[in-house]
ZAVEX-551883 format. One line per field, with one value per residue (C-alpha): residue in one letter; x, y, z. Coordinates in steps of 0.1 Angstrom, whole numbers, plus 5000, padded with zeros to 4 digits. Example, Ala and Ser with C-alpha at 12.3 -4.5 7.8 and 13.67 -1.06 7.14 Angstrom:
res = A / S
east = 5123 / 5137
north = 4955 / 4989
up = 5078 / 5071
This chain:
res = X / X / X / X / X / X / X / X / X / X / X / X / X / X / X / X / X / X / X / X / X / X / X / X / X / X / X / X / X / X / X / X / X / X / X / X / X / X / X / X / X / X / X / X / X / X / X / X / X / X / X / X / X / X / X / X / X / X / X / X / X / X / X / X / X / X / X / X / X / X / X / X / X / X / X / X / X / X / X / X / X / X / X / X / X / X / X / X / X / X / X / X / X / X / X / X / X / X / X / X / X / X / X / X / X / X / X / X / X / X / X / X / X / X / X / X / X / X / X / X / X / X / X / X / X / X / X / X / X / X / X / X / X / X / X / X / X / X / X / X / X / X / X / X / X / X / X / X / X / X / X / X / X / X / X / X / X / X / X / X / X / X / X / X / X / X / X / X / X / X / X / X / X / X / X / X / X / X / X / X / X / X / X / X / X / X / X / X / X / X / X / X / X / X / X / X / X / X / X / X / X / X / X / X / X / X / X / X / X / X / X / X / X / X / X / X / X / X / X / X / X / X / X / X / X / X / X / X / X / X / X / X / X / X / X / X / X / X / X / X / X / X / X / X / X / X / X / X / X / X / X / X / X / X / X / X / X / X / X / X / X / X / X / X / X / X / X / X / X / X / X / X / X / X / X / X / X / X / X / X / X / X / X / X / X / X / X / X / X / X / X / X / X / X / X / X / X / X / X / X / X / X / X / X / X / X / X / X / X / X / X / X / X / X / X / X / X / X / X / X / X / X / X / X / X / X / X / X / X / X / X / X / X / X / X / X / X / X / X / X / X / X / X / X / X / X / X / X / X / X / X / X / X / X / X / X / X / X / X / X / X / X / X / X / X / X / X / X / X / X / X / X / X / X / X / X / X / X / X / X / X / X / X / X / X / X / X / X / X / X / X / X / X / X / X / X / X / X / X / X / X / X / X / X / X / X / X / X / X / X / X / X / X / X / X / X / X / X / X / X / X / X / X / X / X / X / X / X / X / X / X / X / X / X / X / X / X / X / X / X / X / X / X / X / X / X / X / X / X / X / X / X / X / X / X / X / X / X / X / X / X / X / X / X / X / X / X / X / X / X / X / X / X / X / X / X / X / X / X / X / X / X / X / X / X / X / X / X / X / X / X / X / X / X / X / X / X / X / X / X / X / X / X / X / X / X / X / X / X / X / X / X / X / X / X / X / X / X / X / X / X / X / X / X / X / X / X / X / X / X / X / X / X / X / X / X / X / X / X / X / X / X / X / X / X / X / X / X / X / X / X / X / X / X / X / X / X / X / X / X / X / X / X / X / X / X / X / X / X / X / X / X / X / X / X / X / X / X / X / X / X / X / X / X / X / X
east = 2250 / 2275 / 2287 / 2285 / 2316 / 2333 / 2334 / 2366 / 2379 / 2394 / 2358 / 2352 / 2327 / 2304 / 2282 / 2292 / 2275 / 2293 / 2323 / 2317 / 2313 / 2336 / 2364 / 2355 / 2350 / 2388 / 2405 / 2384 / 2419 / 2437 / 2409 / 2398 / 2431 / 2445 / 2414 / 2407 / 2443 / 2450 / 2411 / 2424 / 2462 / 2445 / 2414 / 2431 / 2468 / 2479 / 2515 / 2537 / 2511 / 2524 / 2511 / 2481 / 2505 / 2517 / 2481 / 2472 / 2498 / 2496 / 2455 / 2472 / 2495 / 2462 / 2443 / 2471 / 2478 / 2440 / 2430 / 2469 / 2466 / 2504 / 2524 / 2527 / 2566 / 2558 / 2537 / 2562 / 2581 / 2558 / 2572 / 2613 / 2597 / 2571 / 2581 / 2613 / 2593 / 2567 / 2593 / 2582 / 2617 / 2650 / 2657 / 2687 / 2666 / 2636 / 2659 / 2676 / 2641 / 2646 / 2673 / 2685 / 2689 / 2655 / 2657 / 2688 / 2671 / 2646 / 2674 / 2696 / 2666 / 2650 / 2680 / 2686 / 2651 / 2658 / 2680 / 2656 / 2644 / 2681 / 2688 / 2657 / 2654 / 2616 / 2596 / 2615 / 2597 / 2567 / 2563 / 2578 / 2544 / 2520 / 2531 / 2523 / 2507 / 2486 / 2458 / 2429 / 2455 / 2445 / 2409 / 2401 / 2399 / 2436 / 2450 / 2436 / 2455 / 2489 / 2491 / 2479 / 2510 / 2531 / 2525 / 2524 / 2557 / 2575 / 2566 / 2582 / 2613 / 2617 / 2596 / 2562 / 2555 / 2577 / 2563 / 2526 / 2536 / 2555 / 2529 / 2495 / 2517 / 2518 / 2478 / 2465 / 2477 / 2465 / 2432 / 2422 / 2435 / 2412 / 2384 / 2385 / 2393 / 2362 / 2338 / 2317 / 2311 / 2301 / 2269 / 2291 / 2324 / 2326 / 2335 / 2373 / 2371 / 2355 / 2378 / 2410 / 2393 / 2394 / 2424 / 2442 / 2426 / 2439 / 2470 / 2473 / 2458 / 2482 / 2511 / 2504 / 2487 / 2526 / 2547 / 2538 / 2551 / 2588 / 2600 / 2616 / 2594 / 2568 / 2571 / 2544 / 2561 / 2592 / 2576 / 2553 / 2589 / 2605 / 2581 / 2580 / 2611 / 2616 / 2584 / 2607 / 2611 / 2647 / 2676 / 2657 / 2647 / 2621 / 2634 / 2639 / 2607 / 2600 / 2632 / 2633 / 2626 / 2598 / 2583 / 2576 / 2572 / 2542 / 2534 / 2541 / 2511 / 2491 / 2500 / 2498 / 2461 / 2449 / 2463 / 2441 / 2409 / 2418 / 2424 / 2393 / 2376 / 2387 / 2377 / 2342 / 2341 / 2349 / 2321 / 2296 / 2309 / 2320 / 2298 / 2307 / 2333 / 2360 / 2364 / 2392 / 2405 / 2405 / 2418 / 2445 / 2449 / 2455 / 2483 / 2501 / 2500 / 2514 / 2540 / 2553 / 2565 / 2583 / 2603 / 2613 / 2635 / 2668 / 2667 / 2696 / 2696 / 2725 / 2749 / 2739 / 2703 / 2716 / 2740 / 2710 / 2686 / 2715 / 2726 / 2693 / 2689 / 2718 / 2705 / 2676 / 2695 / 2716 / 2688 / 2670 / 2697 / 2711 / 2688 / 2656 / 2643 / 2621 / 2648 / 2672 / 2701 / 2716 / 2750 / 2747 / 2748 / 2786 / 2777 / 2756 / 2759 / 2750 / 2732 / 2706 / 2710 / 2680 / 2693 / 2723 / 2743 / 2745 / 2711 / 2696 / 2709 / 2740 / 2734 / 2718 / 2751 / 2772 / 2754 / 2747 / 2785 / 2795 / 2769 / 2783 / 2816 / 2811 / 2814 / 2781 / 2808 / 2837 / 2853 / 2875 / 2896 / 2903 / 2934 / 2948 / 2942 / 2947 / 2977 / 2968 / 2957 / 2928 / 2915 / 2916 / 2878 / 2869 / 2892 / 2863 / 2850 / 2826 / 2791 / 2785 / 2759 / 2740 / 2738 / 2737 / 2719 / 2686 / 2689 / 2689 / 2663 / 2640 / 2647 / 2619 / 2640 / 2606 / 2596 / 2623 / 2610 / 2573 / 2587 / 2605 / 2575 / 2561 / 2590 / 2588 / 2553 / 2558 / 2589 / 2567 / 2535 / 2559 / 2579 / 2551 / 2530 / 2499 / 2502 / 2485 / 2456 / 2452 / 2447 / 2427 / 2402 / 2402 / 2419 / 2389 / 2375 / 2392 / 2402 / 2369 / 2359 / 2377 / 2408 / 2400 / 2372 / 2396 / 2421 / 2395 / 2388 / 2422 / 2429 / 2398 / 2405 / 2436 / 2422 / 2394 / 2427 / 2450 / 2422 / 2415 / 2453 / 2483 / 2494 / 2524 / 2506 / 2475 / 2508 / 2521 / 2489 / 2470 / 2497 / 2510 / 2479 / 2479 / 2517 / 2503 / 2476 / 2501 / 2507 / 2502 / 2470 / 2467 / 2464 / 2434 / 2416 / 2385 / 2395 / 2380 / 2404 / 2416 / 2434 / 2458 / 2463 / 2473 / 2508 / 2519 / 2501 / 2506 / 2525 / 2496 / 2481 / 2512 / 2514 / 2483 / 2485 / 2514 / 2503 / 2466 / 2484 / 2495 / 2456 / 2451 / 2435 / 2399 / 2418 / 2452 / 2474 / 2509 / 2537 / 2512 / 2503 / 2465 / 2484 / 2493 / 2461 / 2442 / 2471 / 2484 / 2458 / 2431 / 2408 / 2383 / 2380 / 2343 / 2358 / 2385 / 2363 / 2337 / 2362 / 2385 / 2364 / 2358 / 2394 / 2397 / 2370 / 2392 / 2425 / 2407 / 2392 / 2423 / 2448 / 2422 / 2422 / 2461 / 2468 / 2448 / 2453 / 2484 / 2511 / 2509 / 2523 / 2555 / 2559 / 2547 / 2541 / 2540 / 2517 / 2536 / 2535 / 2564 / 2580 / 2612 / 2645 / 2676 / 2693 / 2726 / 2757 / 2738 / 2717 / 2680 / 2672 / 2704 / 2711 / 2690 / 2677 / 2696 / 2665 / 2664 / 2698 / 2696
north = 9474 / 9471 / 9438 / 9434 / 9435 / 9404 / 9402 / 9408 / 9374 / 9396 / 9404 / 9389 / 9359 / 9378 / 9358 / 9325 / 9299 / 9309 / 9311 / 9276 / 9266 / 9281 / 9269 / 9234 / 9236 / 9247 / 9237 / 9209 / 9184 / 9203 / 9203 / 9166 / 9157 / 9165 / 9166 / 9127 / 9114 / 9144 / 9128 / 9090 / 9101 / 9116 / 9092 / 9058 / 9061 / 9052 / 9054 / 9021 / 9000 / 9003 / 8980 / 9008 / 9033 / 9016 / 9010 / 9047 / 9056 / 9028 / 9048 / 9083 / 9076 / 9057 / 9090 / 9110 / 9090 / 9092 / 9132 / 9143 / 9175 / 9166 / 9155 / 9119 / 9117 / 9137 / 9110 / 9086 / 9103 / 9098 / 9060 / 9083 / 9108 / 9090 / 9050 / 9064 / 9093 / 9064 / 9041 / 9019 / 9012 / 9027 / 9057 / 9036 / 9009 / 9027 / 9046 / 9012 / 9003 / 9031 / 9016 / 8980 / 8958 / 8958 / 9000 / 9001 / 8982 / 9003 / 9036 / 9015 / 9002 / 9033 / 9046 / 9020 / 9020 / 9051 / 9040 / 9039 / 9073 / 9090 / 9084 / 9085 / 9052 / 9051 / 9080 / 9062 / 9031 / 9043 / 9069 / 9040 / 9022 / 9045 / 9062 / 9027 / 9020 / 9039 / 9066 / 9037 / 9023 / 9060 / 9051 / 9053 / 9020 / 9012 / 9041 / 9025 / 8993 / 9006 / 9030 / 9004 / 8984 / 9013 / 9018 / 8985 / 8974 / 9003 / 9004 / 8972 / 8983 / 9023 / 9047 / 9044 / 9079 / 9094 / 9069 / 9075 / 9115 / 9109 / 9092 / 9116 / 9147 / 9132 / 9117 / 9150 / 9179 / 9158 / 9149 / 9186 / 9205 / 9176 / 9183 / 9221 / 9218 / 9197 / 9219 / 9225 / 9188 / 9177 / 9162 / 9138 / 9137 / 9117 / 9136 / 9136 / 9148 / 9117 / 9097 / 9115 / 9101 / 9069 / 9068 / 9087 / 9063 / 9034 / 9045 / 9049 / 9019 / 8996 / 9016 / 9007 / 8966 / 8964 / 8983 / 8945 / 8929 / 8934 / 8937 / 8973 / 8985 / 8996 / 9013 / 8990 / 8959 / 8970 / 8982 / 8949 / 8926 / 8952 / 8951 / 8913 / 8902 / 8922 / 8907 / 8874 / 8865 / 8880 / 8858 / 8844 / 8854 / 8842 / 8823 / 8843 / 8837 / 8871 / 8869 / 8884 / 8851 / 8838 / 8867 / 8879 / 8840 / 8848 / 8887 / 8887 / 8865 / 8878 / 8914 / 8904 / 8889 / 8920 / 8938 / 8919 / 8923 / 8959 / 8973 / 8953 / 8969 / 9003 / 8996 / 8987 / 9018 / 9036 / 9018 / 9026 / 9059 / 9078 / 9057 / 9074 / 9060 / 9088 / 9101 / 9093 / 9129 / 9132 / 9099 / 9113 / 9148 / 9126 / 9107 / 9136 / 9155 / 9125 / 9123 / 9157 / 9140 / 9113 / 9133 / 9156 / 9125 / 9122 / 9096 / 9077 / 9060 / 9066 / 9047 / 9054 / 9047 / 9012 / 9012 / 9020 / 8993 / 8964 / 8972 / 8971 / 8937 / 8926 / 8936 / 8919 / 8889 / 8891 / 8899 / 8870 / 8846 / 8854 / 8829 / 8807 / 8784 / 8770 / 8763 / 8759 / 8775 / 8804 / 8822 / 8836 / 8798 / 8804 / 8826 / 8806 / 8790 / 8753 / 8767 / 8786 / 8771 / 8790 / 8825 / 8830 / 8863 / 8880 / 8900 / 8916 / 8950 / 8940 / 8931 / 8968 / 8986 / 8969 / 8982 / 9017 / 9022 / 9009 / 9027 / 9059 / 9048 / 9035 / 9067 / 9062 / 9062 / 9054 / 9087 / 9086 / 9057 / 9083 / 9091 / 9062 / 9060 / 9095 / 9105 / 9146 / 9173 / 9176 / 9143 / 9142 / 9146 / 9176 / 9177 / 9175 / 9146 / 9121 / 9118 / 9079 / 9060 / 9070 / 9107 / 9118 / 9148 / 9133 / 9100 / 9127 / 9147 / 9120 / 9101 / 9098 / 9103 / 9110 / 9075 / 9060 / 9074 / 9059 / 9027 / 9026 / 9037 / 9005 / 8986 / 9008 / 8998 / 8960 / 8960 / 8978 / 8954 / 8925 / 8939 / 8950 / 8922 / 8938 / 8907 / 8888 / 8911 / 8912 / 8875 / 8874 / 8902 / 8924 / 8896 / 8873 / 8899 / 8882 / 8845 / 8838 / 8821 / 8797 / 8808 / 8817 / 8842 / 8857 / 8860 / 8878 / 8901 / 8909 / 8920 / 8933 / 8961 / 8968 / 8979 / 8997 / 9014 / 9021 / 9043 / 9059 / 9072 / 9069 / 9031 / 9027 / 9047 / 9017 / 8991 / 9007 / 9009 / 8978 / 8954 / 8950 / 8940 / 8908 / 8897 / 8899 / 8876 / 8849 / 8846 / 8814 / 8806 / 8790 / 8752 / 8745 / 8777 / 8770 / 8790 / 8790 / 8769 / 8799 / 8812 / 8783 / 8784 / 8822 / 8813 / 8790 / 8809 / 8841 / 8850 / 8852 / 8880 / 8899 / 8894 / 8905 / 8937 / 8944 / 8939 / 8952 / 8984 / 8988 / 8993 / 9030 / 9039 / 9059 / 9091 / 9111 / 9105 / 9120 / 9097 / 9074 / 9070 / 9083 / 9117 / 9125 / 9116 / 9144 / 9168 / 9159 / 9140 / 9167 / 9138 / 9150 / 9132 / 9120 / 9107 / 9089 / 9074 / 9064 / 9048 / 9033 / 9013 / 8981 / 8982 / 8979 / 8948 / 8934 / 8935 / 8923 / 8891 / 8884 / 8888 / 8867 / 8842 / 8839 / 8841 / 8809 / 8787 / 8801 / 8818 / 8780 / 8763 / 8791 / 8791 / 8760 / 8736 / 8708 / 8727 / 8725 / 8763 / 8791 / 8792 / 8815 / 8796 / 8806 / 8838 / 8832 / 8822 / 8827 / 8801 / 8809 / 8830 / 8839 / 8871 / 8900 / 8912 / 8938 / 8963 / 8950 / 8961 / 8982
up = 6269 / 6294 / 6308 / 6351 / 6363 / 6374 / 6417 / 6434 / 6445 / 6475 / 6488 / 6522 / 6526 / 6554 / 6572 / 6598 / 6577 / 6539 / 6558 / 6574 / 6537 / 6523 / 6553 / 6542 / 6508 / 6506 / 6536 / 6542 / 6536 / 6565 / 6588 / 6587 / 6579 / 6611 / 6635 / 6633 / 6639 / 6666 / 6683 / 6675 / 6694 / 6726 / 6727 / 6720 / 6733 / 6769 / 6780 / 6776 / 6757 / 6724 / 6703 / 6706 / 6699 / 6668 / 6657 / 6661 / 6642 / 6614 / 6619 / 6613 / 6580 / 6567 / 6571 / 6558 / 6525 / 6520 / 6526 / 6518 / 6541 / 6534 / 6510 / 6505 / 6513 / 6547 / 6560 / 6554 / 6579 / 6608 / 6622 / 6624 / 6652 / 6667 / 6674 / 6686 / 6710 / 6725 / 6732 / 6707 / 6688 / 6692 / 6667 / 6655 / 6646 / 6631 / 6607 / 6597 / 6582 / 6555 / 6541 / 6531 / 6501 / 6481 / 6488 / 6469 / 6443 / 6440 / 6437 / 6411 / 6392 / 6389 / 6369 / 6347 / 6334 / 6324 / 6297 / 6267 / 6280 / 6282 / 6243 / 6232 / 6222 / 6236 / 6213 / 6183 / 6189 / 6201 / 6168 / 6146 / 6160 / 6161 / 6129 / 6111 / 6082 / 6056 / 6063 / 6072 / 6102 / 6120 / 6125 / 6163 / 6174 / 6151 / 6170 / 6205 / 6194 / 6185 / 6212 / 6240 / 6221 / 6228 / 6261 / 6272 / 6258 / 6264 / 6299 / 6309 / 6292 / 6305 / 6327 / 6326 / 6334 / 6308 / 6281 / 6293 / 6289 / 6255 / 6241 / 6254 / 6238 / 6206 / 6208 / 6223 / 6200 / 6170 / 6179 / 6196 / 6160 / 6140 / 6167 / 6158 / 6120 / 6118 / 6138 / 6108 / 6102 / 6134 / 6119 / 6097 / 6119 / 6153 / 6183 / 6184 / 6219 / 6231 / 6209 / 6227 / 6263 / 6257 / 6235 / 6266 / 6289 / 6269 / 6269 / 6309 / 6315 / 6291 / 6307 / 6345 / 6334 / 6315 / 6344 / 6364 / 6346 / 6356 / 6391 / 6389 / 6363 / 6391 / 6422 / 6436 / 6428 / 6442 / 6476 / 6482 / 6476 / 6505 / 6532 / 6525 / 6526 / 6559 / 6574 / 6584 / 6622 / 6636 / 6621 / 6590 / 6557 / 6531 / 6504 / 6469 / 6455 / 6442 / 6418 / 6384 / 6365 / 6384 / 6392 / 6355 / 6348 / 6367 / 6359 / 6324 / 6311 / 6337 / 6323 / 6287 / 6295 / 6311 / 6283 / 6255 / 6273 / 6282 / 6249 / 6234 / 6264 / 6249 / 6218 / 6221 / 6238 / 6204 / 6192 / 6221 / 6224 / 6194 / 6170 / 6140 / 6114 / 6111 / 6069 / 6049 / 6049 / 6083 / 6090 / 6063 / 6085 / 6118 / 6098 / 6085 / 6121 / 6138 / 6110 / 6118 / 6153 / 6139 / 6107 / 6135 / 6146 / 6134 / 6104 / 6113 / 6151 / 6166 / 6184 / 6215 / 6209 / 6203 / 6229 / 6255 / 6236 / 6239 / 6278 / 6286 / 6271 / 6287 / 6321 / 6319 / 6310 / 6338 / 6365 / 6353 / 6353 / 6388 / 6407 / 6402 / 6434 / 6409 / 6392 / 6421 / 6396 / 6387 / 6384 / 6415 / 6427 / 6441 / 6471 / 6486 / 6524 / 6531 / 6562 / 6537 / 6502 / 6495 / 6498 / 6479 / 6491 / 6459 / 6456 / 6433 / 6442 / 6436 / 6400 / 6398 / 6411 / 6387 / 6356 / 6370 / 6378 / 6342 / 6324 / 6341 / 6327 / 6291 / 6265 / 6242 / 6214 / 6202 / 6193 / 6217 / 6197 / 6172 / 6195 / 6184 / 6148 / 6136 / 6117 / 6116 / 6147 / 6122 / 6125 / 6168 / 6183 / 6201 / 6236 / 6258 / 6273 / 6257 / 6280 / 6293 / 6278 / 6312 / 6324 / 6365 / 6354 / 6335 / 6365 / 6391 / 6376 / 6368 / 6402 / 6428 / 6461 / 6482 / 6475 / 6500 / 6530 / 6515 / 6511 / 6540 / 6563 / 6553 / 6565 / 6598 / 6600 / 6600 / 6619 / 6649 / 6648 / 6650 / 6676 / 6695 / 6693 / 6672 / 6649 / 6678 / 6682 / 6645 / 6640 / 6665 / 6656 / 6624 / 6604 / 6608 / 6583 / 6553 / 6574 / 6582 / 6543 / 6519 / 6511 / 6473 / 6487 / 6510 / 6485 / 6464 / 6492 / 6492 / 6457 / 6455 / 6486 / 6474 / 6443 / 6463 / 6479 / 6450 / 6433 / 6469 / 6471 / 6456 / 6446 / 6469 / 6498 / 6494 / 6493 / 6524 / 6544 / 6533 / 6532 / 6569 / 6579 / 6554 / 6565 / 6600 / 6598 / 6590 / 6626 / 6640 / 6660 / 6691 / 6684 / 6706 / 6692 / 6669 / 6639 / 6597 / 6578 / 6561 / 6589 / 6591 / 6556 / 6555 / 6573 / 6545 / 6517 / 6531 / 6499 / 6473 / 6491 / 6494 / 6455 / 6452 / 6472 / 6450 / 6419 / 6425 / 6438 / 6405 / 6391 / 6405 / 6369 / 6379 / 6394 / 6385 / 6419 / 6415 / 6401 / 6383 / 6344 / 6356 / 6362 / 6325 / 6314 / 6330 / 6333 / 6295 / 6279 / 6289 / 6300 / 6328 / 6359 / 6354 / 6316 / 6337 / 6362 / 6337 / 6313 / 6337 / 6357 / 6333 / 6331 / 6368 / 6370 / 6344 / 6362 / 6395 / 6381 / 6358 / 6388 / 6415 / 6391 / 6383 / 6418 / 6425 / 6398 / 6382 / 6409 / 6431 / 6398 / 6397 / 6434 / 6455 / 6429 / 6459 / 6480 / 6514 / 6514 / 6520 / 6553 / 6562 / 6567 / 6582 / 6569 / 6547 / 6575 / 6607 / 6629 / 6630 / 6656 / 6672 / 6643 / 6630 / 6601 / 6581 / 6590 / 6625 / 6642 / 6667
């Protein structure tokens, strides 16, 4: 009998409603993408008022980071051509917002935590922990554990999105060949399909709840500490709060707490899920497959495996140490001005440069001493040079260069509502959305849209779009106006919802958005998107309550132990309000 052929995918859709259908079905991104901010432009602009200008563009990128008919980098670009265009800010100006001190942070940072990643320093730890142990540590909910370990670790230390990958390729191939070498058994085996879900899931979860955890180690993080540090009146600067050492004073055990409950989440979803106990030969196949990854390893770790592992230390060390206001000390404490004794002048970035530059410049060994110390031609080292300890090529290559224009968007963004005034109108009306409770239930309002946001679009693109609108309702209101108590408190405490946007930002886990740990799992891991959403979104509750609570109880004792708040002071060498911000000169 023969089989009907298969239709033409060329064959025209005839009729005006299947072509309706099929328009939106597969353009439907383009079409709505572009028709509701191109409505929003016409409708709500007028010539000259531009704090409506800025709004319907702060409308647009919104609508853009949310459908994508774009890519995500594009829509950064929107604030270069358009606040210059309506007269809003001089082009001069808006392109200085693209680029300052916490940006080059985020460039220099991005390449140093690819240090564990460049010698390979990062799938020798994570096999020597997932590889551990006899044939009943590869039981499903063992597994869940040590790779959640893996990933969590790791990812404060290197990439998250490389480890997330590294990991999934070695999880994935193992579990699909014991899912199909066990077909016949299915009435006695568990489903090793269902296992790899959640396993997957685990893994991607543990990787973005540890990337928090240090200040570079997400992109997030790193974009929430840039738009607020430039949110500062003209000629003053916030104090260094968000510094290495108290930031991951306060990230850390939040991170590590997420972590626990997350992976004992994850298990007792192997239990719900899977049900069935795995047998010792297959728990015995699993080993020996995983095994194959790690005896593929060179036996011995080389020097520059350790070189990578102790510079690394060392940077930390060095980032940490370079200034504390809790502490009111550091090493940095000799370049700073009576005027701001707050603020010292060396920054962060500056830390950054020094071990990028030297870690382009150290050999990652020492044959090179050879030169000295051999007697014969023979005994020389081959005449080419030795490669640094860091290579341009994998930095470059593994560098997210689209995510400066993001990141300065945001910066863009705030710069305009302040300039224009739209801080004003904010306060006075949207704002009173979260103002208008107690402070803790705004604050929970807070984290709990920027999750909301982080699995609507990418993390950064939420960060970008969500968290303007929280440094702007830290305006002052009128004295005589009868306002919730909130909103007076959101001036002085203005910095626990910026912390929260940041870190919550972080907690995109239900869908894969590019450049996030959520990516590899369906792309790598093979995890569906239903699995994902299913899975990931007691993880999500988790993080939400965990961070609401840290940031009410917890992040006051790191930052404002006294409780008089955080107010900007005078920029390092320059009398408040007679200078401008770095981002700010025209």
């Amino acid at each position: 009998m023969r089989s009907r052929p298969s239709k033409d995918p060329r064959t025209p859709v005839k009729g005006f409603m299947p072509r309706f259908k099929n328009l939106m079905a597969k353009h439907f991104r383009g079409l709505i993408g572009m028709a509701v901010p191109v409505c929003a432009l016409t409708w709500q602009g007028e010539k000259g008022v531009h704090h409506i200008t800025v709004q319907c563009m702060w409308m647009w990128m919104f609508w853009f980071f949310l459908l994508q008919p774009v890519s995500i980098p594009v829509t950064a670009l929107i604030p270069i051509f358009l606040l210059p265009m309506a007269g809003v800010l001089s082009t001069l100006r808006t392109c200085g917002c693209y680029f300052n001190e916490n940006m080059a942070l985020f460039v220099l940072s991005s390449m140093l935590i690819l240090l564990l990643n460049n010698s390979g320093a990062d799938r020798r730890i994570a096999l020597s922990l997932i590889c551990s142990g006899d044939n009943c540590q590869f039981s499903g909910k063992r597994l869940v554990f040590k790779c959640s370990v893996a990933a969590f670790f790791l990812s404060m230390f290197s990439n998250r999105l490389i480890i997330s990958s590294t990991i999934m390729q070695y999880i994935t191939p193992a579990l699909t060949e014991l899912q199909a070498s066990t077909a016949s058994s299915r009435a006695t085996e568990p489903d090793y399909n269902e296992m790899r879900y959640i396993i997957n899931n685990a893994i991607q979860t543990a990787s973005s709840i540890g990337s928090i955890a240090i200040m570079h180690s997400a992109y997030a993080s790193l974009c929430f500490r840039t738009i607020f540090c430039e949110s500062a009146p003209r000629g003053q600067e916030y104090p260094d709060i968000f510094n290495y050492f108290q930031y991951s004073a306060f990230a850390f055990p939040v991170a590590f707490i997420m972590f626990v409950l997350n992976f004992a989440y994850h298990m007792i979803l192997i239990n719900k899920c899977v049900c069935k106990a795995m047998s010792a030969n297959s728990m015995t196949e699993l080993r020996n497959s995983l095994m194959k990854n790690k005896t593929a390893l060179p036996r011995r770790v080389s020097l520059h495996e350790k070189l990578t592992v102790f510079f690394m230390i060392f940077a930390l060390v060095i980032f940490f140490l370079r200034w504390s206001t809790f502490l009111n000390m550091g090493w940095a404490d000799f370049a700073r001005d009576e005027s701001s004794p707050q603020i010292p002048r060396v920054k962060d970035a500056t830390v950054a440069a020094i071990f990028v530059i030297a870690l382009h410049i150290l050999p990652k060994g020492y044959a090179w001493l050879n030169y000295f110390s051999a007697e014969k031609k023979s005994e020389l080292p081959p005449l080419r040079p030795e490669s640094a300890i860091l290579w341009w090529r994998f930095v470059d290559k593994n560098l997210n260069y689209g995510y400066i224009f993001l990141i300065g968007s945001g910066v863009a963004l705030q710069v305009a509502i302040k300039h224009t005034g739209l801080d004003d109108d904010i306060v006075a009306h949207f704002g009173k959305v979260f103002t208008d409770h107690e402070f803790s239930t705004s604050l929970f309002l807070v984290c709990l849209v920027a999750v909301i946001m982080s699995n609507a679009m990418s993390g950064v693109a939420a960060c970008v779009s969500f968290l303007p609108l929280i440094l702007s309702m830290a305006a002052e209101p009128p004295p005589d106006a009868v306002t919730f108590r909130s909103i007076r408190d959101w001036p002085v405490k203005m910095y626990l919802g910026a912390l929260g946007v940041g870190l919550a930002s972080s907690f995109g886990f239900m869908f894969p958005f590019l450049y996030t740990p959520a990516y590899y799992c369906h792309y790598t891991g093979k995890v569906p998107m239903k699995k994902m959403a299913k899975y990931s979104i007691g993880s999500v509750i988790i993080c939400l309550i965990i961070l609401w609570l840290a940031l009410m109880y917890y992040a006051p004792v790191i930052w404002d132990p006294e409780g008089t708040g955080i107010k900007p002071v005078a920029a390092p060498g320059k009398a408040a309000g007679n200078s401008t911000n770095s981002s700010m000169i025209l």
